[in-house]
C-alpha positions as CSV (number, residue, x, y, z in Angstrom):
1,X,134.6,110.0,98.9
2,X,131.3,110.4,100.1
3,X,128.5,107.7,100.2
4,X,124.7,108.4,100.0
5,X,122.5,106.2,101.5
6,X,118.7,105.9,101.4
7,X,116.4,103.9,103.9
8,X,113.0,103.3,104.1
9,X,110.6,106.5,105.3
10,X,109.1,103.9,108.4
11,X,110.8,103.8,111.7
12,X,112.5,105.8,114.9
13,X,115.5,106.8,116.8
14,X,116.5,109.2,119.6
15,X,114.1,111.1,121.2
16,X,112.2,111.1,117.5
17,X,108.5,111.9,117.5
18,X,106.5,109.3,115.0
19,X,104.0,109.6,112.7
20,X,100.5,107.6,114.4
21,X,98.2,105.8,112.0
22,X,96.7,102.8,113.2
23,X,94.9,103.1,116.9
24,X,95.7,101.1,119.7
25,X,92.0,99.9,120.0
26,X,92.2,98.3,116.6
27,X,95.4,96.1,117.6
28,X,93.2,95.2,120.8
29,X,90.7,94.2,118.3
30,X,92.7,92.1,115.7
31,X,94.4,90.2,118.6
32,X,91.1,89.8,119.9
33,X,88.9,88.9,116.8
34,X,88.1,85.3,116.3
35,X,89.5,83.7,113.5
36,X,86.8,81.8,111.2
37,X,88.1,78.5,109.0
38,X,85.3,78.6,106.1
39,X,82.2,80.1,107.5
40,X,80.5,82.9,109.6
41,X,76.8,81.1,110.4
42,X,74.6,84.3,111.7
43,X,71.0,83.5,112.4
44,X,68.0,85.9,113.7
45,X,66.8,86.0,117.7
46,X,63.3,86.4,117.2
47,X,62.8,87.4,121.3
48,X,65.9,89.7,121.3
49,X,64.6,91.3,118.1
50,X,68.7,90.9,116.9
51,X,70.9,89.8,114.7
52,X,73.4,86.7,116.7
53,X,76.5,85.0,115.0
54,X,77.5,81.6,116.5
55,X,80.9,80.9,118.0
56,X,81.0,77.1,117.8
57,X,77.1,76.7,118.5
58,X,77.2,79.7,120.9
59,X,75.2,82.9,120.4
60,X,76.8,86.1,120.2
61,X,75.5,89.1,119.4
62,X,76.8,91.4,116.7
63,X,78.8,95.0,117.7
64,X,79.2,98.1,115.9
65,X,83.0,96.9,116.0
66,X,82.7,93.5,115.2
67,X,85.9,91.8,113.6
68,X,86.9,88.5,111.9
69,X,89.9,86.8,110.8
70,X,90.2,84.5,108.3
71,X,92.8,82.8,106.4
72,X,91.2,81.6,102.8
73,X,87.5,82.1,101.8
74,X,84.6,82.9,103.9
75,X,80.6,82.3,103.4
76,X,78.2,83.7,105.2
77,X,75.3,81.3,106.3
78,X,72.3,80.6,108.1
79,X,71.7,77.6,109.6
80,X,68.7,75.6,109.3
81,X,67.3,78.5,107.2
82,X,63.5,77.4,106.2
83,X,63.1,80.3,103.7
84,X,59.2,79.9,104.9
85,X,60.1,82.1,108.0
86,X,63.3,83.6,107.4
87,X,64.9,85.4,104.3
88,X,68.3,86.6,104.2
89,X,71.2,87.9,102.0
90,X,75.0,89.0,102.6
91,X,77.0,91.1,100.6
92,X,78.8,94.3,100.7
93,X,76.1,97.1,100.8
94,X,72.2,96.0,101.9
95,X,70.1,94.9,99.6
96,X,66.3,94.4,99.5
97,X,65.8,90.6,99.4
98,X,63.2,90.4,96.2
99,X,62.7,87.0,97.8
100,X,60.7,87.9,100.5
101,X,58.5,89.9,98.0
102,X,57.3,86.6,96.1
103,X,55.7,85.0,100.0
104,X,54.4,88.7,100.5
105,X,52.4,88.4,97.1
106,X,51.3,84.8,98.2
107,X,49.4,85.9,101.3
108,X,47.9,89.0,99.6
109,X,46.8,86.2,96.9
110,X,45.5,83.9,99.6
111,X,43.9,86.8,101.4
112,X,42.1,88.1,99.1
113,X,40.5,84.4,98.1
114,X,39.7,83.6,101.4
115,X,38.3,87.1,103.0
116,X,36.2,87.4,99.7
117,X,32.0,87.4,100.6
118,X,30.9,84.5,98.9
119,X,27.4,85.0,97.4
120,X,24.0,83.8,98.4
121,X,23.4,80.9,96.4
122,X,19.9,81.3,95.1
123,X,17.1,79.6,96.9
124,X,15.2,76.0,95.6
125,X,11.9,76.6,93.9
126,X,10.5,73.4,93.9
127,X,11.0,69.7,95.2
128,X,12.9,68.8,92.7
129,X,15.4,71.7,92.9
130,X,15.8,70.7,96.2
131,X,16.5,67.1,95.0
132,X,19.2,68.1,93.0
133,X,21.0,70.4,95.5
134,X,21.2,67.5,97.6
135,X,22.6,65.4,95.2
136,X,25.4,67.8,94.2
137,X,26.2,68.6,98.4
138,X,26.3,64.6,98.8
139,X,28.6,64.5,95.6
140,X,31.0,66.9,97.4
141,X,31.5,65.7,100.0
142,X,32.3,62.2,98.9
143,X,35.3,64.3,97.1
144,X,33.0,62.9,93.8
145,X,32.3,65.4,90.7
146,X,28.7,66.2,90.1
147,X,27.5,65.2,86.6
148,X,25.8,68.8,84.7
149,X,22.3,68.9,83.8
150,X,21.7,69.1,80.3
151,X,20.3,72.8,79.9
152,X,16.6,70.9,79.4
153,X,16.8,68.9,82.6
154,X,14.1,70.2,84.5
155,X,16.1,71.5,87.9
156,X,19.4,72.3,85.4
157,X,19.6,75.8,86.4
158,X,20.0,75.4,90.4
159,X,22.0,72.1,89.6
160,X,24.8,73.5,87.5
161,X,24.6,76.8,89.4
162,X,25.2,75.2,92.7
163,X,27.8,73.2,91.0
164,X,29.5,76.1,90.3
165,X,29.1,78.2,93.8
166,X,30.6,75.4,95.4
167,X,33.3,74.6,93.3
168,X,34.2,78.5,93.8
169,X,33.3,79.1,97.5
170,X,32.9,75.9,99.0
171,X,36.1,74.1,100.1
172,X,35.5,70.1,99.9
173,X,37.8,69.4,102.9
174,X,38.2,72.3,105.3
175,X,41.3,70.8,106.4
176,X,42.7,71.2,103.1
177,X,42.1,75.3,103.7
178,X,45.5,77.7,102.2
179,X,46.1,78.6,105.7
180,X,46.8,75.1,106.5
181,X,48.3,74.2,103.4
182,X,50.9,77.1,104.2
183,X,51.7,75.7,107.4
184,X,52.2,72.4,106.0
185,X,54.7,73.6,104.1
186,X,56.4,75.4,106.8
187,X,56.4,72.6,108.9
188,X,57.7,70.0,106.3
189,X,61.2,72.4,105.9
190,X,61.6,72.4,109.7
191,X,60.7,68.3,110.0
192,X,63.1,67.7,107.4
193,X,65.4,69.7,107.9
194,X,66.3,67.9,111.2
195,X,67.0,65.0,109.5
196,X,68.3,66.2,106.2
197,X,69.8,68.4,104.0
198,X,68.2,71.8,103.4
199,X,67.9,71.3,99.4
200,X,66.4,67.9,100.4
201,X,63.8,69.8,102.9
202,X,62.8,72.8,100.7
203,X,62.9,70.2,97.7
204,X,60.0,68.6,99.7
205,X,57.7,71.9,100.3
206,X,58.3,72.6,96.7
207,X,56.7,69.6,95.6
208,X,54.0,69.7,98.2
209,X,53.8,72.9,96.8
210,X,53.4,71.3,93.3
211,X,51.0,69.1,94.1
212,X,48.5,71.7,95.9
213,X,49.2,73.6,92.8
214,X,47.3,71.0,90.5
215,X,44.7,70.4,92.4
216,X,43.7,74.4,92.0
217,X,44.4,74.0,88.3
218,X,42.5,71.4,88.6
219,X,39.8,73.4,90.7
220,X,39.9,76.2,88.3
221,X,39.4,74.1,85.2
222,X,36.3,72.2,86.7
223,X,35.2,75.9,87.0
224,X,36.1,77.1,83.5
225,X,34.0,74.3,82.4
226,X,31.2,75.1,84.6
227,X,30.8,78.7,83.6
228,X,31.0,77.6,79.9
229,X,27.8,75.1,80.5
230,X,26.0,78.4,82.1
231,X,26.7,80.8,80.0
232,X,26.0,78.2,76.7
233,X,22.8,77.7,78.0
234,X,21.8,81.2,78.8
235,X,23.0,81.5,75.1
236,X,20.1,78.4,73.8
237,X,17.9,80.4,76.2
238,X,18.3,83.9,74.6
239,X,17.9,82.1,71.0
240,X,14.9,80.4,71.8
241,X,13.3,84.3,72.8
242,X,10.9,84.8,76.2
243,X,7.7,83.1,75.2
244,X,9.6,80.2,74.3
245,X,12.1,79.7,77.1
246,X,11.2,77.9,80.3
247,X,12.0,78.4,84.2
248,X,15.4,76.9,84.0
249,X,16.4,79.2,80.6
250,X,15.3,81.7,82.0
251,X,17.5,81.4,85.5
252,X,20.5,80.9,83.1
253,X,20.0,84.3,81.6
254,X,19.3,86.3,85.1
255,X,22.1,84.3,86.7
256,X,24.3,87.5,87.8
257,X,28.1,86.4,86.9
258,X,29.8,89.2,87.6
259,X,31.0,88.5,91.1
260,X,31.7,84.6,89.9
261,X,34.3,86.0,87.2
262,X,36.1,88.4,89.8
263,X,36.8,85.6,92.0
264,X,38.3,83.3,89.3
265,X,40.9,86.1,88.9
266,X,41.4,86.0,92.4
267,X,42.1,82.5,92.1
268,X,44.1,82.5,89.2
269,X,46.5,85.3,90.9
270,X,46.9,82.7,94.1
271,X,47.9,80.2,91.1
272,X,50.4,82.3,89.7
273,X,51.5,83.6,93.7
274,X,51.9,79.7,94.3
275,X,53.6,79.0,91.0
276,X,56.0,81.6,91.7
277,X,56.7,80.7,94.6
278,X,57.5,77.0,93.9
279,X,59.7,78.0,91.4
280,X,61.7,80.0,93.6
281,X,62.3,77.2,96.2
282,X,63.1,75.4,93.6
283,X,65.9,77.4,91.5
284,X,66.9,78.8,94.5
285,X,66.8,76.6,97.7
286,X,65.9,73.5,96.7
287,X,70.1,73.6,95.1
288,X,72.6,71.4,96.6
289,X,75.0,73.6,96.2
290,X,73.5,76.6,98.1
291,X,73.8,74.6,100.9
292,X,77.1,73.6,102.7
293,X,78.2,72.3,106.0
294,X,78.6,68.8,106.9
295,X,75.2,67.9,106.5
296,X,74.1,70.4,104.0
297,X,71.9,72.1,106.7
298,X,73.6,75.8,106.6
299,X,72.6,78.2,103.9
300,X,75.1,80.4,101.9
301,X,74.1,83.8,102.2
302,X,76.6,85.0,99.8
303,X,76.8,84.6,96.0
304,X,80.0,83.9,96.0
305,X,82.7,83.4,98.5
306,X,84.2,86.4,100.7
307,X,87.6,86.8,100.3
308,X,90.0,88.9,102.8
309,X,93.6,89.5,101.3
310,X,96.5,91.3,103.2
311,X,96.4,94.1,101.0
312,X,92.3,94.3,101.2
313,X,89.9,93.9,103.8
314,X,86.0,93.0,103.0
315,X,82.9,94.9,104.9
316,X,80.0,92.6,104.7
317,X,76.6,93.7,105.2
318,X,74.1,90.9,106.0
319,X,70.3,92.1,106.2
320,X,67.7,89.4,107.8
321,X,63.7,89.7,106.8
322,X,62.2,87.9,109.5
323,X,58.8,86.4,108.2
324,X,55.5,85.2,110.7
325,X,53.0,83.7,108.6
326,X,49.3,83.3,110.6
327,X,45.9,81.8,109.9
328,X,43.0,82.7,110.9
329,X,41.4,79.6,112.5
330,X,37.3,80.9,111.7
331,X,38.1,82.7,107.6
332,X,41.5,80.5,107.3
333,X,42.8,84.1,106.2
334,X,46.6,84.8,106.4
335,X,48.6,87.6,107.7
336,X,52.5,87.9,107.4
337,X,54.5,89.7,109.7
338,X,58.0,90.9,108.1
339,X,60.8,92.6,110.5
340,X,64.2,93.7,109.2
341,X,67.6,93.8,110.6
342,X,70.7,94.3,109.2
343,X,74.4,94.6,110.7
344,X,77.6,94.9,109.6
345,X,80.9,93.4,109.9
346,X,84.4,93.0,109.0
347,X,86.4,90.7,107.6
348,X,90.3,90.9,107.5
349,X,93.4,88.3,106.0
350,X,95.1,86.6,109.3
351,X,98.2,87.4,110.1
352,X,100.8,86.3,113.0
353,X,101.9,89.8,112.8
354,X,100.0,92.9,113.4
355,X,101.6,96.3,112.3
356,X,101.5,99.5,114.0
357,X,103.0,102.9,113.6
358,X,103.0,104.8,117.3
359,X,104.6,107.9,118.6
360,X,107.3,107.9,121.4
361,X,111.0,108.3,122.2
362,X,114.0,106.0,120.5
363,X,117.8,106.5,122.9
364,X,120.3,105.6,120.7
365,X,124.3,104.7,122.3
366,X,125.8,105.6,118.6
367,X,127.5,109.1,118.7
368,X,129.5,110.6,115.9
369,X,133.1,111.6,115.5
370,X,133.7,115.2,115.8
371,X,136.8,116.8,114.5
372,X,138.1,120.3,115.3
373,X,142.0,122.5,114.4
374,X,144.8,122.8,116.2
375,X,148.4,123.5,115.3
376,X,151.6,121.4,115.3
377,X,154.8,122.4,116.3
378,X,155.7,124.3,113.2
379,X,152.4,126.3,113.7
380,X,150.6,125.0,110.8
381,X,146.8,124.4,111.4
382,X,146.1,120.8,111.7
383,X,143.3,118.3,112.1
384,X,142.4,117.0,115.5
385,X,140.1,115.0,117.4
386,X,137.4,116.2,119.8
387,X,135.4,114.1,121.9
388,X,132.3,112.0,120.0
389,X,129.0,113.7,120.4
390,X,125.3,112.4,120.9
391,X,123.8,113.8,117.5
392,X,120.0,115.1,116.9
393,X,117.9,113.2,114.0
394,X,114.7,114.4,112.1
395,X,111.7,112.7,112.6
396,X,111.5,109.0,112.0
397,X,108.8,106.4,112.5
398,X,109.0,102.9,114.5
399,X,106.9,100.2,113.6
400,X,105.9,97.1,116.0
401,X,104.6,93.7,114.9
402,X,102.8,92.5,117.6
403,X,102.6,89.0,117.4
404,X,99.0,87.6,117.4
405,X,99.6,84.9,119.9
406,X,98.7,86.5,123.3
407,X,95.0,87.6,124.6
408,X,96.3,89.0,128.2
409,X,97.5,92.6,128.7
410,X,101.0,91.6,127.6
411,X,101.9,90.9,123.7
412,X,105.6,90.5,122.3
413,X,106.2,91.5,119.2
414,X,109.1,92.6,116.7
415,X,110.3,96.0,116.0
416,X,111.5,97.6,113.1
417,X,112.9,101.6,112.6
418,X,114.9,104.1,110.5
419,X,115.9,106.9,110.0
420,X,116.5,109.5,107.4
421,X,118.8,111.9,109.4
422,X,121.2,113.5,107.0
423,X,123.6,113.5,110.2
424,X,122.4,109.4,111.3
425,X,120.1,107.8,109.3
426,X,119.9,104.6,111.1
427,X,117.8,101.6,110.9
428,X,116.6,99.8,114.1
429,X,115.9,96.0,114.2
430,X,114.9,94.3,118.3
431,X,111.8,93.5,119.7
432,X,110.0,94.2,123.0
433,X,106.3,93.8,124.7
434,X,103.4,95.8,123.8
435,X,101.0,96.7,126.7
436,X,97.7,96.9,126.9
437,X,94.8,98.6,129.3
438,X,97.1,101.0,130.9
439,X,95.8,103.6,132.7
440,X,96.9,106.5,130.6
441,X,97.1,104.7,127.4
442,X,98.8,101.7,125.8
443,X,102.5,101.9,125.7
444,X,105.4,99.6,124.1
445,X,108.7,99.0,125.0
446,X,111.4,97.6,123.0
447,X,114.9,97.6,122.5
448,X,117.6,96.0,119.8
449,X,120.5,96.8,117.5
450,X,120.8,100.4,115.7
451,X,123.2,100.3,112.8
452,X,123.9,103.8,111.7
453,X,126.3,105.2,109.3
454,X,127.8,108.1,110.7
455,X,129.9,110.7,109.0
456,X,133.7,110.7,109.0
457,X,137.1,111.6,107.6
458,X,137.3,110.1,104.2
459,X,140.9,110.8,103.5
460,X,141.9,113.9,106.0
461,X,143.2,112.2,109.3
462,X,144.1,113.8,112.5
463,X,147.5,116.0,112.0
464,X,146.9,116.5,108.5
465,X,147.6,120.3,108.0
466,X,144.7,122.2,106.8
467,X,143.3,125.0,105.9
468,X,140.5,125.2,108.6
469,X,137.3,123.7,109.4
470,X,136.3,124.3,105.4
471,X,139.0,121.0,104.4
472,X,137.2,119.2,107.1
473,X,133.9,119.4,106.2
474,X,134.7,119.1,103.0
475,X,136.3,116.1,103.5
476,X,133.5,114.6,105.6
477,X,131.5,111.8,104.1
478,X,129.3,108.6,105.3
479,X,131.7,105.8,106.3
480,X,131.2,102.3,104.0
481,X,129.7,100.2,106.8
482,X,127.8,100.8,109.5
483,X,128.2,101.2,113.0
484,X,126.2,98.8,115.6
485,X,124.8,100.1,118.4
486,X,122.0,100.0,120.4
487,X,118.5,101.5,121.3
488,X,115.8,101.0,123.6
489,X,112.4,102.6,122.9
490,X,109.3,103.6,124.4
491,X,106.0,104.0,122.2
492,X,103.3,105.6,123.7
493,X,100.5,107.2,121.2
494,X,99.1,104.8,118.4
């Protein structure tokens, strides 16, 4: 009775040629990739102009071939990560970071405020114009709001006018300029963020944020109101008609507002730049939970966390806008630098055992029983007995799991094989040492038991009269258990 028996299409035997699919290189690289716990903290090198990761606190920079290992989940984060001077995102193709785009509209807004020409305010025509513009200049600069002239004060027209050029051009406390209020927001994140928690730190420049966000609401109600007091009284001026209006009404009308009203809008976008902007730190990285680490001080770059499997490896892309914010110390105008650098990475599921499929040559010591005719004493043709025989298989595959506990040129790992010979299939269980940096190529060797099922006489024996070879064949079939042997192995192509 013959048997059939089926194996598994992945390993070797003797002198079989194997099938290579995974490249030495990469086994070099997975034995030598570090393996990450919970997080991969990357952070930007502003003098190298690159991208680093940290190996516990130690800078290292990024590779075209750069591997991780992990065994659970895996964030992506920057520590320290003032998102006044650094933007950054991780995922699994590059994105633009919008983020970056809200501080970009900021310093356009505070630009264009601070670089625009204010306009000569119109020259005093009498003692008592003079008077009056003193009064409002002292009023400023004790940080005290000027009261308006009533529209027939004599002096109204230079008084509420001034009022209102200094409210728009003038800034009380030069201290207090955008550029420097920029910078003290920059410089809060990094002060508190070497005490504290990031939330806690951008929480801060948020609300500073806030604050400096009233006071130009503030600023740019004081100048609503102004403007309404002018242009009312150019109204009562224009009612009255020219023979009746005097010096004052008549500055009211001619006052040229056009340039005034450009530069409220110009103010109002550097409102809604800030307001954005603030409201960004605050949804965004001004949440606990964006920030992990001990301390809260390292922020996650991804969405949500990276997970390798067995079955799937992740490529993560992290992209880095680098952001240099400077103010002009004479026009307090900003400028922003922005630099962009990505790199990419992967990240696969640890495992104590690394596969590979190579190519090389499997000696086998299991031969198979060969049977021939003879004839007895009566001259009848009968079965005999010829000496074993070393047997040829087809093409089989051997695959070594090189154990991921070595980092020098010598690894040990466990071997596997079979064969799907229709004259031996076989499988092959041992083990051996893989080999690495050889001059000529990486090579394994391994050895280990073969069991093969050979073909034999089911129920013909020798002396059994037969026909001829036909009977024997015929009766030929895989035996019920199979033989042990064994095999050593060399692998040399991966």
């Amino acid at each position: 009775m013959k048997r059939a028996c089926f194996f598994p299409s992945h390993v070797a035997i003797p002198i079989a040629f194997m099938i290579a699919i995974v490249a030495s290189g990469q086994t070099r690289a997975y034995l030598d990739a570090p393996i990450v716990k919970a997080d991969i903290p990357v952070q930007w090198n502003a003098s190298g102009k690159a991208l680093q990761w940290l190996s516990h606190g130690q800078p290292t920079e990024f590779t075209s071939e750069t591997l991780f290992l992990s065994k659970g989940p895996v964030n992506i984060t920057y520590p320290r990560m003032n998102p006044l001077r650094v933007r950054a995102t991780a995922s699994a193709t590059a994105v633009a970071d919008p983020s970056a785009a809200i501080l970009s509209k900021l310093v356009d807004a505070i630009t264009s405020v601070v670089t625009t020409v204010a306009p000569v305010l119109a020259p005093a025509t009498s003692d008592s114009d003079k008077g009056h513009i003193q009064a409002a200049m002292a009023a400023f600069t004790q940080n005290k709001k000027p009261t308006f002239a009533d529209c027939t004060d004599p002096g109204s027209a230079t008084l509420n006018l001034t009022i209102l050029w200094h409210a728009l051009y003038d800034p009380i406390d030069p201290k207090e300029s955008m550029g420097m209020k920029v910078s003290k927001w920059i410089g809060t994140i990094d002060k508190d963020l070497a005490t504290g928690s990031g939330d806690v730190a951008v929480g801060h420049a948020a609300q500073q944020i806030g604050e400096d966000l009233a006071q130009l609401s503030e600023r740019l109600n004081s100048i609503s109101n102004t403007l309404s007091v002018i242009h009312g009284c150019a109204e009562l001026g224009v009612q009255k008609g020219p023979t009746a209006r005097n010096p004052d009404e008549n500055r009211y009308i001619d006052a040229d507002l056009n340039p005034n009203s450009a530069f409220v809008e110009k103010l109002t976008a550097l409102k809604a730049a800030m307001a954005q902007l603030q409201s960004e730190l605050t949804n965004t990285y001004a949440v606990s939970a964006n920030w992990v680490g001990p301390e809260r001080k390292d922020f996650r770059l991804n969405a949500t966390a990276i997970v390798p499997t067995l079955e799937q490896m992740q490529n993560v892309t992290v992209k880095i806008t680098s952001l240099e914010l400077k103010s002009d110390a004479s026009t307090n105008a900003l400028t922003m630098n922005m630099q962009d650098s990505s790199t990419a990475f992967t990240i696969r599921r640890y495992s104590l055992l690394v596969p590979e499929i190579g190519t090389g040559a499997v000696f086998g010591t299991i031969k198979k029983p060969t049977y021939g005719t003879g004839k007895n004493a009566a001259g009848e043709t009968i079965v005999t007995r010829a000496a074993d025989t070393s047997i040829s298989v087809n093409p089989s595959l051997m695959v070594n799991f090189v154990c991921h506990c070595s980092a020098g040129a010598l690894a040990p790992m466990f071997q596997m094989g079979s064969s799907a010979s229709k004259d031996l299939p076989a499988l092959l269980v041992g083990g051996g040492l893989r080999l690495f940096g050889l001059r000529k190529g990486d090579i394994s060797i391994g050895g280990g038991a073969m069991f093969a099922w050979v073909k034999d006489l089911q129920k013909l024996k020798p002396g059994d009269v037969v026909t001829g070879m036909t009977d024997i064949n015929a009766d030929l079939g895989y035996s019920a258990r199979p033989k042990l042997g064994g095999y050593f192995a060399i692998i040399y192509k991966f």
